[in-house]
N, C-alpha and C positions, 0 to 999 in steps of 0.2 A: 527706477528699476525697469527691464525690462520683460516683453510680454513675446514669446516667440510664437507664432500658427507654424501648422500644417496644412495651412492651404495651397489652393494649386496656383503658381505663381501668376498663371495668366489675370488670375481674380483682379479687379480693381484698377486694371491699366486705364491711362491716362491718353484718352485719342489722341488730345488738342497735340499734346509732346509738352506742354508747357508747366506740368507741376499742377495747374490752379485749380484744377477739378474736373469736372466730366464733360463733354462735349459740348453741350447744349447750353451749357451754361450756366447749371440751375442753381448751383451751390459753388462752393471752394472750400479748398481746407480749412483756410482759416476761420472759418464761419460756423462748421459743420460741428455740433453739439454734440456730447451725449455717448460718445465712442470711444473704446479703448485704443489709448496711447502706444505708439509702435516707435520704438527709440531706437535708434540703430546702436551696433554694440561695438567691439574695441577692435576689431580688426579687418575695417575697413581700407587698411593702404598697402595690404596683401592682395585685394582685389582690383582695386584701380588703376588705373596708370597712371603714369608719376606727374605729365600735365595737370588732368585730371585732380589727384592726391595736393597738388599744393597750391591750384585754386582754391582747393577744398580748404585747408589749412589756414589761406590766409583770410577765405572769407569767412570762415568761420571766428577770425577777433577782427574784423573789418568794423569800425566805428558805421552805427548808423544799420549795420545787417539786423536785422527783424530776429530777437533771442528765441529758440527754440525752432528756429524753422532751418532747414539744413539748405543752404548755398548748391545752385546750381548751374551747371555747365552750359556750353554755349547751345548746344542742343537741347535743352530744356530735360534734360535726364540729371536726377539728382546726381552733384560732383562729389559726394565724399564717399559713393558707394551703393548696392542695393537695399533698397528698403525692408520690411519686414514680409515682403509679399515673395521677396528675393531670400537666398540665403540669409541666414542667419549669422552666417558667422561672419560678416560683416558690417563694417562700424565705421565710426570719425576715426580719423589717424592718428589724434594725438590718445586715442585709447579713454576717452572721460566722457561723459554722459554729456549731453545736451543741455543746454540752460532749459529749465522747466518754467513756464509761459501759459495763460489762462488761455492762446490763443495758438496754441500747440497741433499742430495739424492730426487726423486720425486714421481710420481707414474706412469711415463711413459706411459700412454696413453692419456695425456689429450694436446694438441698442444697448451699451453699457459705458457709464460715465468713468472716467480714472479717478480715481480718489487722489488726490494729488500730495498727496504722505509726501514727506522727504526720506532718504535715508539711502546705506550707500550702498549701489545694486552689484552683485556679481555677477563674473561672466557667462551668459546664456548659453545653455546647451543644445548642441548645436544640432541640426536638424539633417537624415539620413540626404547625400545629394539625388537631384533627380536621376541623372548620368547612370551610378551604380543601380538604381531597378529596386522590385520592388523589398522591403526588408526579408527575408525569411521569416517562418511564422513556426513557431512547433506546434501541433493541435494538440486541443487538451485529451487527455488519458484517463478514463475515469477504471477504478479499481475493479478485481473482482465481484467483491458484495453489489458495489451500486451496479457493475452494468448486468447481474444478476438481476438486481431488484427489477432497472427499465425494461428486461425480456419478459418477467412475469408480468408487468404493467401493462405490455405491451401484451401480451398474451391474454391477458386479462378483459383487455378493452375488444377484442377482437371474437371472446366467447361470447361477452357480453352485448353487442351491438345487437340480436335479433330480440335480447330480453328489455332491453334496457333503451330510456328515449335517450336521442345526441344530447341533451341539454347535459342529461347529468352525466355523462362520459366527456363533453367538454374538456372539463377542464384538467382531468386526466388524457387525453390526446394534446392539450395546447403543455402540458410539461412534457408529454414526448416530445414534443415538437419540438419546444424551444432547450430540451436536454440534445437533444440531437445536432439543432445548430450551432449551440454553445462547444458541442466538443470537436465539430469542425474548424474549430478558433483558436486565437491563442491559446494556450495554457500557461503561456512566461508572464501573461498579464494579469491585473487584479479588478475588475470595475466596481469602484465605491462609489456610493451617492450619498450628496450631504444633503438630506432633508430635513424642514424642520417648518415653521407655521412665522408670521408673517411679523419683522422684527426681533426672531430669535437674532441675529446675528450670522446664520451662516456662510451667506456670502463673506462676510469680513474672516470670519474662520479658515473659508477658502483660499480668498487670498491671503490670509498668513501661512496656509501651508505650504502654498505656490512659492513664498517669497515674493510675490509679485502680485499691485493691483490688475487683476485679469475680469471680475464679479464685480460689478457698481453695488455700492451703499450710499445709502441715504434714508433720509427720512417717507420719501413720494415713498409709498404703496398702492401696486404691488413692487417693488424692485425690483425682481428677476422675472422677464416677463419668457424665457425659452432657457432648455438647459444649455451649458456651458462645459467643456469639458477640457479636460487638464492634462496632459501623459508625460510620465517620465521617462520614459523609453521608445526608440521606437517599434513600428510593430502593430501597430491600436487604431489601425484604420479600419481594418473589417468589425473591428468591436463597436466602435463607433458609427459607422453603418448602420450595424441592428439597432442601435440604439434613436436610429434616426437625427444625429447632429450632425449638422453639415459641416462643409469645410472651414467654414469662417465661424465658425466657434466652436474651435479648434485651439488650444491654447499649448505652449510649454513649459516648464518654472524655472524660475530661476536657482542655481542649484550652488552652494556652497564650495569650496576645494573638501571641506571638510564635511561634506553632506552624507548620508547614510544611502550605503551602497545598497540597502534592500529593500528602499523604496523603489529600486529600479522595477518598471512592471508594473505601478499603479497609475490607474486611471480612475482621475476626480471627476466627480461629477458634479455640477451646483445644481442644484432641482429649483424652480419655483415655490412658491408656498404654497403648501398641501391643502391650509385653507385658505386661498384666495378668492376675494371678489369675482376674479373671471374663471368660467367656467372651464376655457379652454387649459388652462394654468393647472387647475385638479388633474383635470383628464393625460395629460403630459406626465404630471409625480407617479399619479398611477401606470400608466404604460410603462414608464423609464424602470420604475421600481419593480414590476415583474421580469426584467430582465437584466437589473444587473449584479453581478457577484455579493458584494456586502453594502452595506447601509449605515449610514453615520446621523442616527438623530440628533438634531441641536434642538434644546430647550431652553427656556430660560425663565426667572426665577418666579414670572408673574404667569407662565401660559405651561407649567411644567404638570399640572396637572389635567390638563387639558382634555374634558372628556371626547371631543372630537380624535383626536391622537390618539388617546386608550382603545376608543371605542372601535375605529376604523381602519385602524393599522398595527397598533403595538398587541394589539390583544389577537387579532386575527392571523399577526405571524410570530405569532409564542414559538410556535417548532422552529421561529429561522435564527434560533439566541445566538447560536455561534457564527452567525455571520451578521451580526449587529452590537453598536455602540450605538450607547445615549452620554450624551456631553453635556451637561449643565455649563452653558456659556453664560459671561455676565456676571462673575463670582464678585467682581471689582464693585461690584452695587451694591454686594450685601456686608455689611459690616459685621465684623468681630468672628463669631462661632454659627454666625448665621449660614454662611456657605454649608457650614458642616452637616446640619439640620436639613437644611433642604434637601442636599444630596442624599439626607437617610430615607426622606420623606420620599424622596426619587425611587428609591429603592425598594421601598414597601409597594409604593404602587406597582411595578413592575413586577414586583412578586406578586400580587394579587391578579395583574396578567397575564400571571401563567408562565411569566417568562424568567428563564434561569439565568441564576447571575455567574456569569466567571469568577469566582472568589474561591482561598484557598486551592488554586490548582483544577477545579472542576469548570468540566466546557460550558460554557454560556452567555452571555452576553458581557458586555466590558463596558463600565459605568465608571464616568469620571466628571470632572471640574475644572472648569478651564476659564479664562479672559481673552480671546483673540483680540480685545482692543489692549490689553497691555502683554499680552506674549506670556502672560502665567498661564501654566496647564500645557501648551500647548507643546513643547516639546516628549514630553509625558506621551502625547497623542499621537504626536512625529512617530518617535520607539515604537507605542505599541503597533500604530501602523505598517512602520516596517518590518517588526516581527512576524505580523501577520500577514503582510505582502508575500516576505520570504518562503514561508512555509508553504505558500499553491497549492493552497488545500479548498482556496473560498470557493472556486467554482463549482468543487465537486461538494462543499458542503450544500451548499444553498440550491445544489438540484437532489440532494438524496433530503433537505426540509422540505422542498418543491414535490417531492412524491409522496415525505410522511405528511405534509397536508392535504395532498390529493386523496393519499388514503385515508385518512380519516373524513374527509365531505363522502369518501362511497361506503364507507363501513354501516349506516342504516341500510343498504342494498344488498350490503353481503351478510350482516353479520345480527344474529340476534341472541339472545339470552338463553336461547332454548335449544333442543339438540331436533334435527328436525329428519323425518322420515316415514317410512310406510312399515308397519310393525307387523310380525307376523298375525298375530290379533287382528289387524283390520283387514287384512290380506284374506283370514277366515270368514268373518264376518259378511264382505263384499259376496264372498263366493256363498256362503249358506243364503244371501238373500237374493242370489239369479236362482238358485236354486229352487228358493219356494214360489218367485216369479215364474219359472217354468214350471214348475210342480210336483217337482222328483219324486220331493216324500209321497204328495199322493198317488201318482204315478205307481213307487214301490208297494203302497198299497194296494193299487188296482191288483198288479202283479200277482199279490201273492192271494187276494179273494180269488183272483181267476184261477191259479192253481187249485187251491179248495176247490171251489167249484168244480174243476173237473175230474179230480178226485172224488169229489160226492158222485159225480155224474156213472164214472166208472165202478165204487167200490158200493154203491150204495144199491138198497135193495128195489126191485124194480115196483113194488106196491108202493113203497114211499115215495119213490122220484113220479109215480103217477097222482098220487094225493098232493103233490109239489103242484106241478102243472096244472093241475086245474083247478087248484086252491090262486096261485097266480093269475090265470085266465079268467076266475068269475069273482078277482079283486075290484072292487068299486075305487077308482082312482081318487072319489073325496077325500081329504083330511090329507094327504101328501103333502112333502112340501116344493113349494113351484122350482125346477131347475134351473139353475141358471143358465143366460144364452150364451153364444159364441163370444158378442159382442160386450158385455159386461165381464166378462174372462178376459178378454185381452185388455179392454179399457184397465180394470185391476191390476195385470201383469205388467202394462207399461207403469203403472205409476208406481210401483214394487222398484222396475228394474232404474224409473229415473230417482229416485231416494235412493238406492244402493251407491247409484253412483254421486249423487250428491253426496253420501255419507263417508266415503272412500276418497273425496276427493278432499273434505275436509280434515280429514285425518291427516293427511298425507301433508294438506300445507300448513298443518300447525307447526309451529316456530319456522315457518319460514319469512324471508324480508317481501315485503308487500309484491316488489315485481314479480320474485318468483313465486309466491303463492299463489299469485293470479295467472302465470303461467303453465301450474299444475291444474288447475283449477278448466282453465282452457282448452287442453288436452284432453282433462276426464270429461268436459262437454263434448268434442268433437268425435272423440271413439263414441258415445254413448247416441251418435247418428245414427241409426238402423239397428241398435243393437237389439231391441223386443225383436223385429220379423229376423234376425238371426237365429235367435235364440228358437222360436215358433220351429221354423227350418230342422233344428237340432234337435229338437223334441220330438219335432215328426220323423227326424230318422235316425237316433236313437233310445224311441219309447220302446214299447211289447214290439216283441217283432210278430211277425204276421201268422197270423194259424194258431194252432194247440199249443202250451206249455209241451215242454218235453215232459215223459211219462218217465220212472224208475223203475228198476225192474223188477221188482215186487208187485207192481199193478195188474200183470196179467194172473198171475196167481190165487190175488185176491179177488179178480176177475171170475175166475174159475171157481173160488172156495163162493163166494157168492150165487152163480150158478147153480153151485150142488147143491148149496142152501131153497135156492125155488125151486127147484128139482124134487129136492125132499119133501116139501111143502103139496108142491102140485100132484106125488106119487100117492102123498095118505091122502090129499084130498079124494084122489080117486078112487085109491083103494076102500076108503069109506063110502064113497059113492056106491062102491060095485055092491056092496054087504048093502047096503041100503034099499036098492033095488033087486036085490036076491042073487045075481051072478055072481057071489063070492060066497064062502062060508064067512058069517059071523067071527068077528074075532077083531075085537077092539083095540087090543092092547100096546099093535103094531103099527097100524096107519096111525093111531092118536101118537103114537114116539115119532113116525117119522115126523109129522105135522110141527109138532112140537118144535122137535131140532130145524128145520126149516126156520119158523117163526123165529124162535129164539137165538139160533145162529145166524142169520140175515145181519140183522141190526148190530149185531158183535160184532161182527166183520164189517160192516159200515164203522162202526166207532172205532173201532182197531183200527183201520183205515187213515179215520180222522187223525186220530192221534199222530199216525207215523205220517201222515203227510205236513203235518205243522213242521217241523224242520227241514224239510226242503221248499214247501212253500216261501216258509220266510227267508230262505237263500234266496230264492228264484223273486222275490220281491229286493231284495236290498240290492241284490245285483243289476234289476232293472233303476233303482232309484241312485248306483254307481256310475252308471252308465249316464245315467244323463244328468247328475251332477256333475262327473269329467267333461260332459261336454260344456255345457253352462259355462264352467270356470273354464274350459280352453277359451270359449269366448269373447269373455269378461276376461280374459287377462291379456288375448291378442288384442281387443278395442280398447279395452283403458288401462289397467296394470302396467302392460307394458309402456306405452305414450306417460304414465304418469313416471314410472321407475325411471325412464329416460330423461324427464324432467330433472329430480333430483340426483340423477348422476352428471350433470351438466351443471347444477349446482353446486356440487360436491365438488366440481372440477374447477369452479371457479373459485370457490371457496377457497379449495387449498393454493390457485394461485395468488387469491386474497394474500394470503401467510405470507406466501414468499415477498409481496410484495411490501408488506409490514415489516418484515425481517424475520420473523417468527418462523420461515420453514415449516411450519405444519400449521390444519386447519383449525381455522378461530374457534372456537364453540360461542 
């Protein structure tokens, strides 16, 4: 059977001119081990000239010519036509395959052995000419949903950067990344990778879907030491680029007259073994597999439960069911109704990884049974293959799994069980505690004694306010209690005002995700820089303002009915006086009234006084403890309220683009 490349024809030329191998001398065809078989195909006496065509012809049944090695012209250029490094669509003339020969020449760079099967090959398809340029490519198209989802993603990662470390935005930027170049690409193509652990059989899977040995088997492990790649169409060079396969393993299949037209578009891929011995071998499954469209596990019936497999790969892309198949290969080993059992057993485990199975009509993964060494199963595979080639839906499946995985590794960061926020309740609380750090309350106290006070001072009679003062002046200062100083006042108020903001800031980040709490958390430190001598500032110039309480106007009055009151008092004093010392007639009964009402109207009018001053005292107090409560909280809400509310609306913002990014259009709770 034959094996067509897309590589570039200059590859592998022969300096000498003479066929036998490379300059130097180091090797020859015939010698060279280990490489896949390049068989020329049926229509080589279309390309040749007719010289040329029937030296070709008759050395090739010339008694004693070397079988399998193709006769060459005088010039030392193969005579029946170009090789596999050439066009493809040429071949022997008489249209028939080659005698196949342990001693079959190769193309020496590719570390894969031919399995040397018999069987009867058709004609190879045939490969775009250089001449015509390069294929046209249509870029892929991704819908409105998904390229919805990658602008909130994108959106996302981009609020997120100053909250959040690159580690864990990673790997949400490497799927924008690789959604982004992926839609630069084809979209007519499919990239499947056959992976599977070390003797499943997939290389032999591989080449039965190719129709062609293209993938060495054997028993040596590891057998596939680099990927290999397959396309049925062309087109699959830029795909194969990102995927990092070079040109010379680069393969084409051999394709039926009767072949299914909707395989056109896929591209095989043979992976190494995911648990290989060499290190480099893992590190290759893994790169290949985060970039290509769907995925074809091969299992088999001894390694199918394979906690390595569950653990590392089937379990961790449960969200990519619908661009994944698991193939129980090797059914041909298990006898009777054993295949059947296994494959249920296949099936539970996969379900306990979370991953959905395609059955009755619902999306999910495609689970089947197959023998790529005797060809059971595998047309099964073929179909569903090409059903799902047809459809060109895998590339955009496997980046809208590629983002519900991402979102889900950032959902601890965005998303927590609790509704999170700054409540009115703490918003009060914050503020009553700069409040009593500044002092308001007592403050509106001072206020409204000092009203009293000048109310006493003014309505009160003037023998009392003198038995005041020098009841005050010849107080002995023992038994007080000590004042306290500047310096222990403010020491106090700082540690008021950094609890307040301690306790506001934890409020605020309850239920929220660690990063952002800690950057609420950050903010209510950073406002809380100078905020005591702020606050000191605002006390001193919205405490009492300076000078006397304002007076009502009723104080002069009471001013005056006081007056008349000592007036009365000081008249009978004198008028008693006069009778006393004989200047007056006798006559008690007038200066003893006026004396009286003096005395006993003073103090009325002082308490009267009292009384009607207590309501606007305690105005002129609450108003001072208004005053510089409003200001406390303007400042406590410009240094941290604000910087913290800012926080959680930046959350909120991210949040909701969380949803969008989920699917969900609105934010997670």
């Amino acid at each position: 059977m034959t094996a067509v490349t897309d590589q570039d024809p200059t590859e592998h030329t022969d300096p000498t001119g003479n066929g036998d191998g490379p300059a130097d001398g180091r090797g020859s065809r015939r010698g060279r081990k280990g490489f896949a078989r390049r068989e020329p195909t049926a229509n080589s006496a279309n390309s040749a000239n007719s010289a040329n065509a029937g030296n070709s012809a008759n050395a090739g049944n010339r008694p004693g010519s070397e079988p399998g090695r193709r006769p060459r012209s005088a010039d030392g250029a193969p005579a029946d036509g170009p090789s596999a490094d050439e066009s493809p669509a040429d071949g022997p003339p008489d249209g028939g395959p080659p005698a196949d020969d342990e001693d079959a020449w190769d193309d020496g760079l590719i570390a894969r052995r031919v399995n040397e099967t018999g069987g009867e090959p058709f004609p190879a398809v045939e490969t775009r000419p250089a001449a015509l340029g390069p294929v046209p490519v249509t870029p892929l198209a991704y819908d409105g949903p998904l390229r919805s989802r990658l602008d909130a993603l994108r959106e996302l990662v981009g609020l997120s950067r100053t909250r959040l470390d690159s580690r864990t935005l990673a790997e949400a930027g490497r799927v924008l990344d690789e959604a982004a170049a992926r839609r630069r690409l084809s979209g007519q193509h499919t990239v499947v990778a056959l992976a599977g652990a070390t003797g499943s059989g997939k290389s032999q899977l591989f080449n039965a879907l190719a129709g062609v040995n293209i993938s060495e088997t054997g028993v040596r492990r590891p057998t596939t030491a680099a990927p290999i790649a397959c396309s049925w169409s062309d087109g699959a060079a830029t795909l194969l680029d990102r995927l990092g396969i070079p040109g010379r393993l680069r393969r084409r299949p051999v394709q039926p007259p009767d072949a299914d037209p909707r395989l056109r578009g896929l591209v095989l891929v043979d992976l190494p073994d995911h648990d290989s011995a060499a290190v480099q071998h893992r590190e290759q499954v893994d790169r290949v597999l985060a970039l290509v469209d769907a995925v074809i596990w091969v299992v088999d019936p001894e390694k199918y439960a394979d906690a390595m497999l569950h653990e590392r790969y089937l379990r961790p892309m449960a969200g990519h069911a619908e661009v994944t198949f698991v193939v129980l290969n090797q059914i041909d080993r298990l006898p009777g109704e054993a295949a059947e059992q296994v494959l249920d057993d296949l099936r539970r485990l996969l379900d306990e990884d979370g991953i959905a199975l395609g059955e009755y009509g619902e999306p999910g993964a495609t689970v089947m049974s197959l023998s790529a060494l005797t060809g059971d199963g595998v047309g099964d595979l073929r179909e569903a293959l090409g059903q799902f080639v047809a459809e060109r839906q895998a590339p955009a499946r496997r980046v809208a799994a590629d983002v519900d995985a991402a979102a889900w590794r950032l959902r601890p960061v965005y998303v927590t069980g609790r509704r999170p926020g700054l409540s009115e309740e703490a918003r009060e609380e914050f503020t009553d505690r700069l409040a009593d750090a500044v002092g308001a309350t007592a403050a509106g106290d001072a206020a409204e004694r000092a009203w009293l006070r000048n109310a006493n001072r003014a309505c009160g009679t003037p023998w009392l306010r003198l038995w005041r003062w020098y009841h005050q002046r010849g107080e002995s200062p023992t038994g007080r209690l000590p004042r306290r100083t500047q310096a222990d006042e403010e020491a106090t108020a700082r540690q008021r005002v950094e609890q307040a903001v301690r306790t506001v800031a934890d409020r605020a980040s309850t239920g929220l995700p660690a990063p952002w709490a800690q950057a609420v958390r950050e903010a209510a430190v950073r406002g809380s820089q100078g905020l005591p001598e702020a606050l000191d500032e605002l006390a001193a110039r919205a405490g009492l303002p300076p000078g006397r309480p304002p007076r009502p106007g009723w104080w002069p009055m009471a001013v005056l009915a006081q007056a008349g009151m000592t007036l009365l008092q000081v008249v009978g004093g004198l008028w008693l006086l006069g009778q006393i010392v004989g200047l007056l007639p006798p006559n008690l009964g007038v200066p003893v009234l006026l004396m009286l009402c003096g005395i006993v109207g003073g103090p009325l009018i002082e308490w009267s006084c009292k009384l009607a001053a207590r309501g606007p005292a305690r105005r002129y107090g609450h108003e001072a403890e208004r005053r510089l409560r409003e200001a406390a909280a303007g400042c406590g809400r410009a240094r941290v309220l604000d910087p913290v509310a800012a926080e959680l609306l930046r959350y909120r913002e991210v949040r909701e683009q969380y949803g969008r990014v989920t699917g969900a259009g609105a934010p997670v709770g």
